[in-house]
ROVOKOL-158197 format. One record per residue (C-alpha): residue in one letter; residue number from 1; y, x, z. Coordinates in Angstrom, 1 decimal, m for minus. Layout:
// residues N
ATOM   residuo   num       py       px       pz
ATOM         A   NUM        Y        X        Z
...
***
This chain:
// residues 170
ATOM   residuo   num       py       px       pz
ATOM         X     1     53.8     89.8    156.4
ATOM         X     2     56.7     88.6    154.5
ATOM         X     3     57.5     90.5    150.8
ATOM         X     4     61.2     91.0    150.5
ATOM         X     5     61.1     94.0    148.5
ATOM         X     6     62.2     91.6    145.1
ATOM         X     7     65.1     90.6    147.2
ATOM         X     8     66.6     94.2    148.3
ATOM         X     9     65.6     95.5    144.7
ATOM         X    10     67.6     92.4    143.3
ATOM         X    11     71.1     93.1    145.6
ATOM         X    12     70.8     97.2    144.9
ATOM         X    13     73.6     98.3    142.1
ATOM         X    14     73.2    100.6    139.9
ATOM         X    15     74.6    103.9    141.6
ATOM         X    16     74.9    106.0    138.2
ATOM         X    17     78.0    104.6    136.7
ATOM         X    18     78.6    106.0    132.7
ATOM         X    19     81.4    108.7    131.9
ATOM         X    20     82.5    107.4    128.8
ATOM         X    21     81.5    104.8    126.3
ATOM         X    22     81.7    106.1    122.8
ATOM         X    23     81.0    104.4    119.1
ATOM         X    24     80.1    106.5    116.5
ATOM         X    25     80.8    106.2    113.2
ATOM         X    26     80.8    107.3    109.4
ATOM         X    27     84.5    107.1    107.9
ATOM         X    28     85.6    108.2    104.8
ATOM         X    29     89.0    109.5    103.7
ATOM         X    30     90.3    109.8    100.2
ATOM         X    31     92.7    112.2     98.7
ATOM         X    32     94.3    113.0     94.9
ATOM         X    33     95.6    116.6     94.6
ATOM         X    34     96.9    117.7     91.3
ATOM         X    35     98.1    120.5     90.0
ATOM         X    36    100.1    122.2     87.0
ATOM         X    37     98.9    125.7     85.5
ATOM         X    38    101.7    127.1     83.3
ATOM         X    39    102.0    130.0     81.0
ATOM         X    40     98.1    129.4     80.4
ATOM         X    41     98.5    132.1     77.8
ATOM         X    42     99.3    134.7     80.1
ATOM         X    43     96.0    134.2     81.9
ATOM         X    44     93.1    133.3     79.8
ATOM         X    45     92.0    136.9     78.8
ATOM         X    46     91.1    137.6     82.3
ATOM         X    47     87.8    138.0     83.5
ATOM         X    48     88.4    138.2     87.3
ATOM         X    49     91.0    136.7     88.4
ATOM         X    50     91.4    133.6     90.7
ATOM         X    51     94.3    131.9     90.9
ATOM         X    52     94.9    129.8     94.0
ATOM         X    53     96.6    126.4     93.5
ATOM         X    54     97.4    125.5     97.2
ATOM         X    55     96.3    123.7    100.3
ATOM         X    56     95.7    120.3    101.3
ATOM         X    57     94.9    118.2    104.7
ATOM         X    58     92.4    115.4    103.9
ATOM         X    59     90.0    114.3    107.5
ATOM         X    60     91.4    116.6    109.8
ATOM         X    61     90.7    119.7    107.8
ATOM         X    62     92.6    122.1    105.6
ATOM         X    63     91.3    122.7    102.4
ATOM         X    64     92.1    125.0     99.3
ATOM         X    65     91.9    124.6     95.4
ATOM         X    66     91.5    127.7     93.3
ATOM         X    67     91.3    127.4     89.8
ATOM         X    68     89.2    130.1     87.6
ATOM         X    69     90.0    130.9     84.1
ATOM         X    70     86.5    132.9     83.0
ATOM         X    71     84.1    131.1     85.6
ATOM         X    72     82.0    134.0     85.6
ATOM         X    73     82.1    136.8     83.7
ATOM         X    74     79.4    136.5     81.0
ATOM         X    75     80.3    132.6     80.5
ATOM         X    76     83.0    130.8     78.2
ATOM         X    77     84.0    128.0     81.2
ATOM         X    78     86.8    127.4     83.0
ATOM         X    79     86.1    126.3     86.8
ATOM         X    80     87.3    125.0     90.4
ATOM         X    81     86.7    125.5     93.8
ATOM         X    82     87.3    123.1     96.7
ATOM         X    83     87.4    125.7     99.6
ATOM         X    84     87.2    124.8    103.2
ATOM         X    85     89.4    126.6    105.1
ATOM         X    86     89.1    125.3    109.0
ATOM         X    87     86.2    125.3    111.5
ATOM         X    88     83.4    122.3    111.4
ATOM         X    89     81.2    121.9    113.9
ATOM         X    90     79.3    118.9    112.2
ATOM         X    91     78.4    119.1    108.1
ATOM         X    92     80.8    117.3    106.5
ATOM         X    93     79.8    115.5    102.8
ATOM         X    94     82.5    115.8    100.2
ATOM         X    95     82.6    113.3     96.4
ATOM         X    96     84.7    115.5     94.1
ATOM         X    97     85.8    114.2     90.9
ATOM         X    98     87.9    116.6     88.8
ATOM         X    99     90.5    115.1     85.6
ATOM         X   100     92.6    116.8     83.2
ATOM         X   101     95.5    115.0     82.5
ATOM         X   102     97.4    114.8     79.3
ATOM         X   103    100.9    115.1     78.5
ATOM         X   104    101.4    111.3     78.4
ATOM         X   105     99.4    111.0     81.7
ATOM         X   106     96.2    110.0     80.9
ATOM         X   107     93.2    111.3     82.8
ATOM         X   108     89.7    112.6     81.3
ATOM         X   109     86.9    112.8     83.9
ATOM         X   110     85.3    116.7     83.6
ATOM         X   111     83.4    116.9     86.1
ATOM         X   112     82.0    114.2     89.2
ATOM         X   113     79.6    116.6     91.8
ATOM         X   114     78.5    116.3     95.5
ATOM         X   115     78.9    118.3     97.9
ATOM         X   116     78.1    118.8    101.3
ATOM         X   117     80.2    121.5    103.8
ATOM         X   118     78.6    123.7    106.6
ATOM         X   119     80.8    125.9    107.5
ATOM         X   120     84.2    127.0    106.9
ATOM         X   121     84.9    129.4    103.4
ATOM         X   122     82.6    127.0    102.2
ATOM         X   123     82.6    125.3     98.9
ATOM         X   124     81.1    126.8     95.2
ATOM         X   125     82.9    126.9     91.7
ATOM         X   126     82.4    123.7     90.1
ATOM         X   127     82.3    124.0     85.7
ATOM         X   128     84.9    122.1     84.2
ATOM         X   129     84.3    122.9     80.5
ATOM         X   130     83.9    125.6     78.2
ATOM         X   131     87.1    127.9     77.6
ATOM         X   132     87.1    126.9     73.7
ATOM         X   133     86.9    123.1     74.0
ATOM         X   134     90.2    123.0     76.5
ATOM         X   135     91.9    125.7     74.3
ATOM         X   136     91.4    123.1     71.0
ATOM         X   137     92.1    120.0     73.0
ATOM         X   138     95.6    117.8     73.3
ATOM         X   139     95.2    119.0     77.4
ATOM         X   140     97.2    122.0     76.8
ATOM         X   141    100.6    121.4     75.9
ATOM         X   142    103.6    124.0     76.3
ATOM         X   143    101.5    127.0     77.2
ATOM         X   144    100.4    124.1     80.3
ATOM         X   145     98.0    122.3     80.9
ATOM         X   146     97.1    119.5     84.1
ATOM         X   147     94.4    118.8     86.5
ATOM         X   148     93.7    116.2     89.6
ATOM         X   149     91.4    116.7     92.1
ATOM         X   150     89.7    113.3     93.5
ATOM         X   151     88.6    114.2     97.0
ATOM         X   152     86.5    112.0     99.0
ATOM         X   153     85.3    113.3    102.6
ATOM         X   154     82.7    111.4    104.4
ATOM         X   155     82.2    111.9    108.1
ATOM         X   156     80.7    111.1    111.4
ATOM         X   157     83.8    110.2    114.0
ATOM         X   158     83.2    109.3    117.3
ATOM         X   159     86.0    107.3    119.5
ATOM         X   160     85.8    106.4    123.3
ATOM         X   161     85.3    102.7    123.9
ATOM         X   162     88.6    101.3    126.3
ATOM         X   163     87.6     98.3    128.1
ATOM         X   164     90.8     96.1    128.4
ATOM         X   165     91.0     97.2    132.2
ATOM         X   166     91.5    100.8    131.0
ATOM         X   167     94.4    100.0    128.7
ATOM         X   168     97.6    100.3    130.5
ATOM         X   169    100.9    101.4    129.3
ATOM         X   170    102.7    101.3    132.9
***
């Protein structure tokens, strides 16, 4: 009897065709946010207050900066917080560099952390220095003073594969 099992196998196609091709992969996106904090004198007696500094989009996401002017209440440091304020459904890892900047626009690097994001509200106070060392240093000027926020997000993407056949813009 004659084998011809290796020559039905070899004609039969592949019945389960695939949904959708997809790449993954990790992208990064870069923002600088900076703000101005006047009439510093105003608030550096308090103890609890927050002040919020406003919203940005970096990745798809909306975020928040809120500057503190007692980081806690039994320390001498001012602070920030980089504040996630949308749904994630995937961590998402964040490089934060934080500058003052002087009145002739020169930047001093405070503070350089990593961070990664879970969920949204998240994000902890980050130290920039102790109250006493910005209060004596050339960074406040005019009852002002300056900071930049250096925001790098780094995250997985995922985008369908086309094949050229797909494409069509009729």
């Amino acid at each position: 009897m004659k084998n011809t099992a290796s020559v039905i196998d070899a004609s039969v196609k592949d019945p389960i065709k695939t949904e959708k091709d997809v790449i993954c992969a990790l992208k990064t996106f870069t923002t600088v946010y900076r703000v101005k904090i006047e009439n510093y004198s105003q608030l550096k007696h308090s103890y609890d207050l927050v002040i919020n500094c406003g919203t940005f989009h970096l990745a798809g996401y909306e975020w928040t900066v809120d500057y503190f002017p007692r980081l806690f209440y039994f320390t001498n440091e001012v602070g920030l917080r980089i504040r996630l304020c949308t749904n994630i459904n995937t961590s998402l890892k964040l490089d934060i560099q934080i500058n003052l900047i002087d009145p002739s626009g020169r930047c001093l690097v405070v503070a350089k952390k990593k961070r990664t994001y879970y969920w949204r509200n998240d994000g902890e106070p980050i130290t920039i220095m102790r109250k006493t060392k910005l209060e004596s240093s050339k960074y406040i000027n005019d009852d002002c003073f300056s900071f930049e926020c250096i925001v790098t997000v780094t995250k997985w993407s995922h985008e369908p594969k086309y094949s050229e056949e797909e494409v069509s813009f009729w």
